[in-house]
C-alpha positions as CSV (number, residue, x, y, z in Angstrom):
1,X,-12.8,5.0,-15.9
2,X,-10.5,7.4,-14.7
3,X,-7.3,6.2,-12.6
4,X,-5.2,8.3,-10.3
5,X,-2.0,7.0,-8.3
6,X,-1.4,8.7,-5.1
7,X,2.0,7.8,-2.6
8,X,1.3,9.2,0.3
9,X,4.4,10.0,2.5
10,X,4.9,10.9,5.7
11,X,9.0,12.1,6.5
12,X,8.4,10.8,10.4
13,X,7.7,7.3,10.2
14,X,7.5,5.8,13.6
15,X,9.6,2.8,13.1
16,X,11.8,4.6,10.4
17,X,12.1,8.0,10.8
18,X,13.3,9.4,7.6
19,X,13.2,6.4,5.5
20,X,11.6,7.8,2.3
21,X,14.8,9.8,2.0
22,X,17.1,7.4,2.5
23,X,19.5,6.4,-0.5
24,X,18.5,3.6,-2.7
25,X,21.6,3.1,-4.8
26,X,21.7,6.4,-6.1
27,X,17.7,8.4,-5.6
28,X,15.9,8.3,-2.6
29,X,13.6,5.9,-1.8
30,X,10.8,8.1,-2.4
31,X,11.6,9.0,-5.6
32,X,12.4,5.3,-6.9
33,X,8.7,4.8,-5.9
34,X,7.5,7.5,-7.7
35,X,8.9,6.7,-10.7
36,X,8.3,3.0,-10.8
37,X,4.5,3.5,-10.2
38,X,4.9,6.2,-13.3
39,X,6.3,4.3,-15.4
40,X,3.9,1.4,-15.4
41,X,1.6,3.7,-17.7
42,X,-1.3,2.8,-16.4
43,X,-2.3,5.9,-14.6
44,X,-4.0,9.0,-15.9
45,X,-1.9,10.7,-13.1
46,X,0.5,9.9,-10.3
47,X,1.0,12.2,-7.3
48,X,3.0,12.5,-4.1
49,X,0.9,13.4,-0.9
50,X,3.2,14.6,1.5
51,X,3.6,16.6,4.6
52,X,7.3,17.4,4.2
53,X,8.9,20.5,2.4
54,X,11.8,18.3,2.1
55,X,10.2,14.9,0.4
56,X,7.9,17.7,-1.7
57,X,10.8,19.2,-3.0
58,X,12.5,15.9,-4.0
59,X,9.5,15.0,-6.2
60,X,8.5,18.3,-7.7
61,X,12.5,19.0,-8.5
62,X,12.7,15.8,-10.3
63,X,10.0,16.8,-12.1
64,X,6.6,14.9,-10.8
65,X,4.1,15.9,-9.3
66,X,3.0,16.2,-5.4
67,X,0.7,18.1,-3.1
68,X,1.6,19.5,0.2
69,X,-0.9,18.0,3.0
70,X,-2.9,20.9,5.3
71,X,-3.5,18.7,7.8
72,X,-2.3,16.0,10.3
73,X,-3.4,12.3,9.5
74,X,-3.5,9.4,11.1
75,X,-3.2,6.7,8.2
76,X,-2.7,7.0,4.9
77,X,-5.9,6.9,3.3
78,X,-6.4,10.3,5.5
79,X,-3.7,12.0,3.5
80,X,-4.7,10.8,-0.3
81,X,-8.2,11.4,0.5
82,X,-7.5,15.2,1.1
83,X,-5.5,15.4,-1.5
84,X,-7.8,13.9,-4.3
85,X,-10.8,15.2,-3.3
86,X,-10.9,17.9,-5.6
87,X,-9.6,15.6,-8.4
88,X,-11.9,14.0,-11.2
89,X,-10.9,10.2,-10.6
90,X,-12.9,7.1,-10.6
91,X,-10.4,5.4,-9.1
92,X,-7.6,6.1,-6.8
93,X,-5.0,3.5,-6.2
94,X,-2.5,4.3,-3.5
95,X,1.0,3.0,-3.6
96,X,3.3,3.0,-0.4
97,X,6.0,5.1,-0.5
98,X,8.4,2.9,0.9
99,X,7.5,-0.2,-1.7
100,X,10.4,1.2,-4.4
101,X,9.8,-2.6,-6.2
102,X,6.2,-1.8,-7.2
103,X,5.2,-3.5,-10.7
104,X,3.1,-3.2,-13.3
105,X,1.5,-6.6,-13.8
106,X,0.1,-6.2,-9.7
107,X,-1.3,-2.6,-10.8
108,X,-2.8,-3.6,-13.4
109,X,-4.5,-6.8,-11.5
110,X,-6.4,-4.5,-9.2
111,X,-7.5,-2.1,-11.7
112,X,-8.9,-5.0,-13.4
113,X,-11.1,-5.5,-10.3
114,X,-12.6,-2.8,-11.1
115,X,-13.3,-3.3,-14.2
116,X,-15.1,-6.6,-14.3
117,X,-17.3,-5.7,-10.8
118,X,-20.1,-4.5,-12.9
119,X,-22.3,-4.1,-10.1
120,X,-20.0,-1.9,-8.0
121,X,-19.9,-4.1,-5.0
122,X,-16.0,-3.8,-4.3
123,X,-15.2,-1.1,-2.6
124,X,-11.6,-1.7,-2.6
125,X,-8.9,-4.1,-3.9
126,X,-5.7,-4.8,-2.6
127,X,-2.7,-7.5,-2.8
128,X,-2.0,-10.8,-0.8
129,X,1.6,-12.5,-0.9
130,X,2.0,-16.1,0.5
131,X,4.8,-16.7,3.4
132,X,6.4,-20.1,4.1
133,X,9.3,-18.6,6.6
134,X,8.4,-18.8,9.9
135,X,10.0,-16.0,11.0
136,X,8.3,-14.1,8.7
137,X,5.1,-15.4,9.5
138,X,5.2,-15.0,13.1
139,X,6.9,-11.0,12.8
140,X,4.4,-8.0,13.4
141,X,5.7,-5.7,11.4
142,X,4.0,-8.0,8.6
143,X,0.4,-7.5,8.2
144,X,-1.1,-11.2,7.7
145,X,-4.9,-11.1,5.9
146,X,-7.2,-13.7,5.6
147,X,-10.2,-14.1,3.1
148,X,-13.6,-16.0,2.4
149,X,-13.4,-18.0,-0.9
150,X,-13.8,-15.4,-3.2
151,X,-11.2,-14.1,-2.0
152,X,-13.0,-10.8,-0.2
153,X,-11.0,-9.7,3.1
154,X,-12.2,-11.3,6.3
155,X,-9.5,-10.1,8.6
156,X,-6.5,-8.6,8.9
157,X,-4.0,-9.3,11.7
158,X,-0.2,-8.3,13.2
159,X,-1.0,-12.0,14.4
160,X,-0.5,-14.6,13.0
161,X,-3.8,-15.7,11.4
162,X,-5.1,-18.2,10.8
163,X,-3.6,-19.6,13.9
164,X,-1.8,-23.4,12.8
165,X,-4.4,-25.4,15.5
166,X,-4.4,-28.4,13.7
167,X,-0.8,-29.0,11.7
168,X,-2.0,-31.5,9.3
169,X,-4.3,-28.8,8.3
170,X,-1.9,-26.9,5.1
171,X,-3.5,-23.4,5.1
172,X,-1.5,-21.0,3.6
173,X,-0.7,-17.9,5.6
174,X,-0.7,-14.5,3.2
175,X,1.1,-11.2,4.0
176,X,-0.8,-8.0,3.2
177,X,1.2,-5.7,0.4
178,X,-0.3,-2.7,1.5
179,X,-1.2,-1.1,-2.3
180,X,-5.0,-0.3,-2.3
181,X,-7.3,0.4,-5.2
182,X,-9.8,2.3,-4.1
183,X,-13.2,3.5,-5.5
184,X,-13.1,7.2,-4.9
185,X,-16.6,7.4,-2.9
186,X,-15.2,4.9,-0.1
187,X,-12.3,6.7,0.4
188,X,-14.1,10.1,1.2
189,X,-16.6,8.0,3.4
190,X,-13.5,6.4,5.3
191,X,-11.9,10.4,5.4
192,X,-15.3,11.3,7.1
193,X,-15.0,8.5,10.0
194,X,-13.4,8.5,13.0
195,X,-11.0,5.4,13.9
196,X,-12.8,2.0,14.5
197,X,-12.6,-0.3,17.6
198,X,-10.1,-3.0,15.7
199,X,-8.4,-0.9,13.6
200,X,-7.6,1.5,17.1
201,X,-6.3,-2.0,18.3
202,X,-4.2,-3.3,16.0
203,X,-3.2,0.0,14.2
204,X,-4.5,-1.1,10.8
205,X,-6.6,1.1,9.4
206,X,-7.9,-1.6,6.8
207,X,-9.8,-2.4,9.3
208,X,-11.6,0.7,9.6
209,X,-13.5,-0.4,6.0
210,X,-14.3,-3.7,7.0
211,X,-15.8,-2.4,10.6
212,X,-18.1,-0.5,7.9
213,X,-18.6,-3.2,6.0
214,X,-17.1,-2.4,2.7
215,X,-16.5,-5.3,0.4
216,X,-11.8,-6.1,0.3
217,X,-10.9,-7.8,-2.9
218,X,-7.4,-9.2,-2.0
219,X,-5.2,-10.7,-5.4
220,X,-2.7,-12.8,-4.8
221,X,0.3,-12.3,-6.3
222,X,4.1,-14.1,-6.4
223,X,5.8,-10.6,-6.8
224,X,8.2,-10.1,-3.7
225,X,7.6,-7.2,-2.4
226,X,10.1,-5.1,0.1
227,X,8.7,-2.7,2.5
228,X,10.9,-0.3,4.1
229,X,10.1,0.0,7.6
230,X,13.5,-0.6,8.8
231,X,17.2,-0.2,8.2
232,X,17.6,-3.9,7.7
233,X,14.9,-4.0,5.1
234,X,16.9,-1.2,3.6
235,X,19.9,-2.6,3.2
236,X,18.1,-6.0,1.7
237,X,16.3,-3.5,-0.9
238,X,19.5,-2.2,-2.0
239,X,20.7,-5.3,-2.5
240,X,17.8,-6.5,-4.5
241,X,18.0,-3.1,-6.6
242,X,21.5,-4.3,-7.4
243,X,20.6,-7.9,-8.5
244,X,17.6,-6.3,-10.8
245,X,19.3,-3.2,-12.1
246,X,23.1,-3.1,-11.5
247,X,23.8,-7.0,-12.5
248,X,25.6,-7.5,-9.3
């Protein structure tokens, strides 16, 4: 089974224009991702799918490897689907480019998916962290997912879900870490479709493969993830860089 690792990363992020070339204590934040997902070893290849000259140049002078996108995308499954289509991969995982704390235990969790679906019913896999802060829980900006008992994807929401009716009910609430594993045939189907109802609404384009119908494995996972999608998370990631790496 053949595994590729695609970033994709767009330099005008609405919320964060810029941010994959910001300065995490020392590279760019771009460039940390690249090489944490590389150096996890689990991939047959890891690429950079980008639109920018300038995050293109970062990657390829540092010596990895990226591919210039031809055209405009809407999500990011858009831009690693054009670029891997001409690749021989069974599977094509994409990591973020703005999660610089990526590890290799979580990787290799939804690779094992993979592995052990036998029948092929998973289309994709993906990771689930649990939130207790209620701040957290109630912000937009994190993705909240929901799932059936064995743990497939029934929803996912800028909400929160599943909304706290009852509060003697303890049902944990789970932020989506947007890493996908994808099989290589549903992400050319979901390149080939135009933008569902729900995922048009709630500017998730998850959704988009559940509106089709395709099977979400979501792991969990206690790994704290940082996305940067604004300065403040910046400045916490360089913190947490320091406390990891630095000893400070």
């Amino acid at each position: 089974m053949k595994k590729i690792a695609v970033i994709p990363a767009r330099f005008e992020a609405s919320r964060f224009p810029g941010k994959l070339m910001k300065d995490l204590c020392g590279k760019s934040v771009i460039l940390r991702t690249y090489e944490a997902t590389l150096s996890t070893g689990l991939f047959d290849q890891v690429l950079v799918a980008t639109d920018s000259e300038l995050i293109y140049n970062e990657i390829v002078c540092n010596g990895g490897e990226a591919v210039m996108s031809h055209n405009n995308h809407e999500t990011g499954s858009d831009r690693i689907a054009e670029a891997v289509g001409s690749y021989d991969a069974d599977i094509v995982i994409n990591v973020q480019g703005d999660e610089p704390f990526t590890n290799q235990s979580d990787l290799k969790k939804l690779i094992e998916v993979f592995e052990k679906d036998m029948d092929g019913e998973i289309s994709l896999a993906s990771l689930m962290h649990e939130m207790t802060n209620i701040a957290d829980i109630q912000n937009p900006n994190n993705v909240k997912v929901i799932t059936d008992l064995s743990g497939n994807a029934l929803y996912f929401s800028r909400s929160v879900i599943p909304f706290p009716r009852d509060a003697a009910v303890k049902q944990p609430v789970y932020k989506h870490i947007g890493i996908y594993a994808f099989r290589k045939k549903a992400l050319l189907e979901f390149y080939n479709q135009s933008a569902t109802p729900l995922e048009l609404s709630e500017k998730l384009e998850c959704l988009r493969y559940l509106e089709h119908g395709k099977k979400i494995k979501m792991i969990a996972t206690d790994h704290m993830s940082i996305g940067i999608d604004t300065l403040e998370d910046l400045e916490e990631a360089r913190l947490k860089w320091d406390q990891l790496y630095n000893g400070s």
